[in-house]
C-alpha positions in Angstrom: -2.6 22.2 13.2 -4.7 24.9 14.8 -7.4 26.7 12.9 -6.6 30.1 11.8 -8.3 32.8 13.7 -11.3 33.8 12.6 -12.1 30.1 10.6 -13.2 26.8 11.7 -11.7 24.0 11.6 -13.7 22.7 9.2 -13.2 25.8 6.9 -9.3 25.3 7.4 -9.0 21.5 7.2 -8.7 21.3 3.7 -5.9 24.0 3.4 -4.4 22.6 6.3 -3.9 19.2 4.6 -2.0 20.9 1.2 0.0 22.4 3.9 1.1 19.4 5.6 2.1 17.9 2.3 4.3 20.8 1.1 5.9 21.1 4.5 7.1 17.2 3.3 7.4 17.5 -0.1 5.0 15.2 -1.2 1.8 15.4 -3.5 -1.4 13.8 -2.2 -0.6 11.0 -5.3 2.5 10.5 -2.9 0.1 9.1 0.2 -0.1 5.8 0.7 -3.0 5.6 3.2 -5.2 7.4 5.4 -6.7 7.4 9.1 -8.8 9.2 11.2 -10.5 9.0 14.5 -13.8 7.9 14.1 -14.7 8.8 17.6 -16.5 9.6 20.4 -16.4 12.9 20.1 -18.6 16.2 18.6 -20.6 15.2 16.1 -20.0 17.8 13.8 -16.2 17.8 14.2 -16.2 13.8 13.5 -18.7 14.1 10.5 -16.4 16.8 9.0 -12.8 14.1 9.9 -14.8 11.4 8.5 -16.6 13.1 5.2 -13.2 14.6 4.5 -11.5 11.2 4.9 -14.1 9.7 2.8 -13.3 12.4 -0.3 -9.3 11.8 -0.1 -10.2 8.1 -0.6 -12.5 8.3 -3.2 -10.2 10.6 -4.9 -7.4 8.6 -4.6 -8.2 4.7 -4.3 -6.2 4.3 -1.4 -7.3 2.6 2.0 -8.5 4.2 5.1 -7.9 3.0 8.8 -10.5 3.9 11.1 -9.0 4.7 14.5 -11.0 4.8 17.3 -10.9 8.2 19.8 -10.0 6.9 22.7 -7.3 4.4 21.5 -5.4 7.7 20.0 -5.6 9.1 23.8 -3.9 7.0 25.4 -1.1 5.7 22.2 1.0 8.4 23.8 1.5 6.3 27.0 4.7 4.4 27.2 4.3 0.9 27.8 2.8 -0.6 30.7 1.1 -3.6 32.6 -1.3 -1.2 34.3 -5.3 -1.1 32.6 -5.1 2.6 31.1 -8.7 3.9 31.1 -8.8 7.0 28.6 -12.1 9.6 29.1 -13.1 12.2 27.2 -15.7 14.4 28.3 -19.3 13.6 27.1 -21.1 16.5 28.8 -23.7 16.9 31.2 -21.4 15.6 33.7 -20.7 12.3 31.9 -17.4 11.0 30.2 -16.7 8.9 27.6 -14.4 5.7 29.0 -12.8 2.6 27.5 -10.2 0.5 28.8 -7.1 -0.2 26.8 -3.5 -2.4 27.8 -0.6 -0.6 26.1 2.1 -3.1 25.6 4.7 -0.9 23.3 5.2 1.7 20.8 4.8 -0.4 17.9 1.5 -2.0 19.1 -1.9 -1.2 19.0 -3.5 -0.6 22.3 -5.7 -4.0 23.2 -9.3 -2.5 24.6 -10.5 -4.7 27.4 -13.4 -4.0 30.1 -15.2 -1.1 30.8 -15.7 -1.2 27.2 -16.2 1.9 25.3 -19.5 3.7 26.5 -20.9 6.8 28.3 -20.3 7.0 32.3 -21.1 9.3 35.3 -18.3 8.9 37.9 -20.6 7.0 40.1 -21.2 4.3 37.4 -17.6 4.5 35.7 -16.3 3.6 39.3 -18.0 0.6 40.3 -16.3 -0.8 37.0 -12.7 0.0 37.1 -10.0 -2.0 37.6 -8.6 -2.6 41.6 -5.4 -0.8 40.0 -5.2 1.4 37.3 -4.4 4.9 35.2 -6.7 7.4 34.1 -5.7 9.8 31.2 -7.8 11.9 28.8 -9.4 15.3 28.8 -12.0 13.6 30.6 -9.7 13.9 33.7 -11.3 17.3 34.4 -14.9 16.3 34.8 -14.6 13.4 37.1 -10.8 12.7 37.8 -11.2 13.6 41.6 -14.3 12.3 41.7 -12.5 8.4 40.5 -9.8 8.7 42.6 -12.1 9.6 45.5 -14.3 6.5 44.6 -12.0 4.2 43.8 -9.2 4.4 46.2 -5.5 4.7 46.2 -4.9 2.2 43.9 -6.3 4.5 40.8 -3.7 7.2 39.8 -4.4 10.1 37.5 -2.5 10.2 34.8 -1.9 12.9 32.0 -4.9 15.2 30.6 -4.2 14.4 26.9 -6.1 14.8 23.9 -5.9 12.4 20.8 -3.3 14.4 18.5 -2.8 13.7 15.4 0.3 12.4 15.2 -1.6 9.4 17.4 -4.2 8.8 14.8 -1.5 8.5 12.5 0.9 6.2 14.1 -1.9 3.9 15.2 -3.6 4.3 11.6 -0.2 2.9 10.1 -0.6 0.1 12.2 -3.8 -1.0 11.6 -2.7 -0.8 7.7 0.0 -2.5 7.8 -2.2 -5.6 9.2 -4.6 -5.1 7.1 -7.1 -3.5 8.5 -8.3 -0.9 6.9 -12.0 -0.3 5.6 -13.4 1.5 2.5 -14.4 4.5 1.8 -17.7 3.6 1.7 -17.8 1.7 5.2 -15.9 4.1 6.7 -18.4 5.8 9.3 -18.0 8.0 12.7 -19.2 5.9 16.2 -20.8 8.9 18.2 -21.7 6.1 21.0 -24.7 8.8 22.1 -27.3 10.1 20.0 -27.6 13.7 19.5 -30.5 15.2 21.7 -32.9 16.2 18.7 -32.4 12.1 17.3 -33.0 11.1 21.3 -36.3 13.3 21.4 -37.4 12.4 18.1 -37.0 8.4 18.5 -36.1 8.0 22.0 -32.9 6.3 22.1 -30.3 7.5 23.4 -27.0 5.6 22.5 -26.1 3.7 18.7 
């Protein structure tokens, strides 16, 4: 659900979530569980997702699945025996990249290597897979750039975001095998440090 204009979407999340639960006819007693990406991403966005997450548990005792960013992006995918490498754009010319094997709908995408980190094209290249498919938003930073690196064999795939309706399904999963965290555990994986932490201590990445 977009913001309203005019309001964030930190102002509107709240209202947004009593909408969604008239729209099904359901009281927030009514909700079984929760889930929310937990990242990479902005920082302020996934503080705000993950605070917010944290008050709905507290509120109501019920468990939490933490779903991480770039497993959402690429849920969407139908099944495949390709590697799917999902990006998101980290800035400064950089993307966010994991590896994932999606195996079905009702399965939770498997991450495997490049493991989740931050990546120029140059770097992200040297480690992908002789064959694979590239989705994510990250597509626009360095998409021609891979392709261009890494041969025919690399196909671009769709420029999707992690929706909603992804963080859902894939948090559903992850409760129904138990594997959801606490309220008080729950916590947002930024992956890189924001610049005023990096200049104050020097380190760039968690």
């Amino acid at each position: 659900m977009d913001a309203p204009e005019g309001r964030t979407g930190a102002e509107s999340l709240l209202p947004g979530v009593d909408a969604v639960l008239r729209r099904a006819s359901v009281t927030l007693r009514d909700v079984e569980g929760f889930a929310v990406s937990i990242g990479p991403g902005s920082f302020t966005g996934l503080r705000v997702g993950v605070a917010t997450a944290k008050g709905l548990c507290f509120g109501s005792g019920r468990p939490v699945a933490a779903v991480p960013t770039l497993a959402a992006v690429c849920a969407g995918v139908s099944a495949t025996d390709e590697p799917i490498v999902a990006l998101l754009d980290a800035q400064r010319g950089e993307v966010y990249a994991a590896l994932f094997r999606v195996t079905g709908p009702d399965a939770l995408p498997e991450e495997g290597d490049p493991a989740l980190g931050v990546y120029t094209p140059e770097d992200l290249a040297m480690r992908l897979p002789e064959r694979c498919r590239i989705v994510g938003e990250g597509l626009a930073v360095c998409g021609e750039r891979l392709r261009e690196l890494g041969g025919p064999q690399v196909e671009l795939g769709e420029p999707r975001a992690a929706r909603a309706a992804d963080v859902g399904r894939l948090g559903r999963l992850l409760l129904a095998r138990g594997k959801g965290v606490s309220a008080a555990t729950l916590a947002p994986r930024y992956v890189r440090r924001a610049q005023a932490e990096v200049e104050r201590t020097g380190a760039r990445f968690e």
